[in-house]
N, C-alpha and C positions, 0 to 999 in steps of 0.2 A: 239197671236201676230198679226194673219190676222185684229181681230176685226170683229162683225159682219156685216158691209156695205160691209166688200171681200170676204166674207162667203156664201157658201150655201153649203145643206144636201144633199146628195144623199143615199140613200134605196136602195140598188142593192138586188131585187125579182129574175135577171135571175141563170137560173140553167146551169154550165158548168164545163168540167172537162179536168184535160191536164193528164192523166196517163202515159203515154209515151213522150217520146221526139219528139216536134214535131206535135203531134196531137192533136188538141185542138177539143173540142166536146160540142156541146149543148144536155144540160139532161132535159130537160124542154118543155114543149109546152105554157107555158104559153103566155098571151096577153100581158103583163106587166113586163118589166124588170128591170124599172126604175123608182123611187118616186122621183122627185125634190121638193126641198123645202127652202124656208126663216126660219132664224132660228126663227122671229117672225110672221111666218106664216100668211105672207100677198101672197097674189097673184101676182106675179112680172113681171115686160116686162123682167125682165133679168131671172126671173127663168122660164117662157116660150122659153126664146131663148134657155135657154140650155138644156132644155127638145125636142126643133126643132132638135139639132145636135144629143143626144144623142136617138135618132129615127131612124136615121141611121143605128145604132147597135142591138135594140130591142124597143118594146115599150114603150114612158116613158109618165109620165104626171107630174104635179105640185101637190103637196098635200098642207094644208092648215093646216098639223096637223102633223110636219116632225117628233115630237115626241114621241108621238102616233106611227107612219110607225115606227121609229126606235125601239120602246120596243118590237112592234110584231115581228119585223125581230129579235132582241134579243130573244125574247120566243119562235121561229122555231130552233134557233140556242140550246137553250138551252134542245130542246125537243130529236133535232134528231141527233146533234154533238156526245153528251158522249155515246148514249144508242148507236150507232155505232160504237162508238172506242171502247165499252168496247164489244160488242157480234159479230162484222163482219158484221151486216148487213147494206143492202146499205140503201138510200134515199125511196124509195117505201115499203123494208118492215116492217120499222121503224114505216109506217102509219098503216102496212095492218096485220101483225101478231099479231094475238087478245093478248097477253103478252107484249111484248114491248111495242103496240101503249097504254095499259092502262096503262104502268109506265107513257110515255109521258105525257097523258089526268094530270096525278100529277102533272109532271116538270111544263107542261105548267100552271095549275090552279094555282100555288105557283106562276112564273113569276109573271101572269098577275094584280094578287092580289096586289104583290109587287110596278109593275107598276102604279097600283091607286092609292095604298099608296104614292108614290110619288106627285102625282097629276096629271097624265096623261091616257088621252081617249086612252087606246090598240085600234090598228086598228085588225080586224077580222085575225084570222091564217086560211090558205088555203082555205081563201072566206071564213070559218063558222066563225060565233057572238061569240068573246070572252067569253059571259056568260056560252054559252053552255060546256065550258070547267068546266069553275068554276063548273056549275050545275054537271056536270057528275064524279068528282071529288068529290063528297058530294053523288052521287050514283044515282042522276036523270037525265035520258035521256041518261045514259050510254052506251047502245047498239046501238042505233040511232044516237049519236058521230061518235060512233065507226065504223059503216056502211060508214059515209060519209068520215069518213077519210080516208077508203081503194078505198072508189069514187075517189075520189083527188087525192093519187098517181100515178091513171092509165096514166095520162099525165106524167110523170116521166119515164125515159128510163135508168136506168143501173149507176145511179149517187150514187157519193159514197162519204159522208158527210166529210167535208174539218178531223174533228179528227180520222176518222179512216183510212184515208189518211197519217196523222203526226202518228198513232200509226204503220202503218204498215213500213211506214220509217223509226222508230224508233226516231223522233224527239218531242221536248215539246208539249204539246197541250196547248191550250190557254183555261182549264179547269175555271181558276181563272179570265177570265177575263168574262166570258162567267154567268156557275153555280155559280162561287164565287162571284162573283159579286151580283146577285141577293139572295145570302145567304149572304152576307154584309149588303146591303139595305133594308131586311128583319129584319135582329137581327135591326139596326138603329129606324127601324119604330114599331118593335113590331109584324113582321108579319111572321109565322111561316112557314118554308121552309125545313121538313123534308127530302123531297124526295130530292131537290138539296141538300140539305146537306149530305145524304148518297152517291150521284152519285158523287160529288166532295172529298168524300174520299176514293170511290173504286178505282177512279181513281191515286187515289196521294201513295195508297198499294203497286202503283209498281212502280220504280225509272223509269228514263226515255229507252225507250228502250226496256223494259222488259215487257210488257203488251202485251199479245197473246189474241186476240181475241176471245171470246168464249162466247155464250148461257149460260152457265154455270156462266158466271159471274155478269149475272142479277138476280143471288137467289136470295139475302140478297133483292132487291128492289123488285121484286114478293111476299116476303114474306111479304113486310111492304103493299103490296093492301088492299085495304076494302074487306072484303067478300062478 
């Protein structure tokens, strides 16, 4: 209804958490909090201005490719949301527990595929080159992933991913808008999304409420790893 001349994208990269009433916390060190962007990715006096204001808050800049920033923010979300609502763990050891982080390396490889198949350039997840996901995912350069990705959570302090958040509230998880989604746009294009697919049905085993956290409940996706 805006139309796009009243529109524009923002990419929210900062990491924050409010667990208690009252006290709001930054979980991040990152440089960058903020991707602004035209939805036809021109470079704008007005998507500068409001990249000037929202610098106040955190770092921001203008991207060129707002759709591109938004699938990668989609395939971080998809990598570290479910696999922490369904085991307890937070934001850091999602990257850094050699089990979980190589379910992730799966989540993410299916996203990202997905997202080509659309016809969109993924912008890099936690600074590394989306191929190296795909490649690692297929079994090459797997350990050297996997190194860099427990690199990268060390800026991370105690954050604890928005779904295991709503599971431990006992509220819905936005599983379908997140995983199902990219196992929608997958079956659509033809592009095979096992791993989302099983994580959006462990999740859906248990009515709302009812999902206790627990290690234990990433078997069935450990099991489906490559050897």
């Amino acid at each position: 209804m805006a139309g796009r001349r009243r529109t524009l994208g923002c990419v929210i990269t900062i990491g924050a958490g409010l667990y208690e009433a009252g006290h709001a916390m930054r979980t991040d060190t990152q440089p960058i909090g903020f991707k602004i962007g035209e939805l036809d990715g021109k470079d704008s006096e007005r998507a500068q201005r409001l990249a000037g204001v929202m610098n106040d808050v955190a770092g921001a800049k203008v991207t060129t490719n707002l759709y591109g920033e938004r699938w990668s923010k989609l395939t971080v979300n998809c990598m570290a949301n479910p696999i922490a609502g369904l085991s307890g763990l937070g934001s850091a050891e999602v990257r850094s527990v050699p089990g979980p982080a190589r379910i992730a390396i799966q989540l993410s490889a299916e996203a990202i595929s997905v997202g080509r198949g659309c016809g969109f350039e993924v912008e890099p997840i936690y600074g590394i080159e989306t191929q190296r996901f795909v490649d690692a995912a297929a079994g090459r350069g797997t350990d050297r992933l996997l190194a860099d990705m427990a690199a990268s959570a060390k800026g991370l302090a105690g954050g604890r991913p928005s779904m295991l958040q709503d599971v431990m509230r006992g509220r819905r998880t936005e599983i379908d808008y997140l995983n199902g989604y990219v196992v929608d746009q997958g079956h659509r294009l033809g592009v095979k999304t096992p791993f989302n697919h099983m994580i959006v049905r462990l999740i859906h085993q248990h009515g709302v409420g009812t999902l206790e956290p627990s290690l234990k409940n990433l078997d069935p996706l450990l099991r489906m790893l490559p050897r």
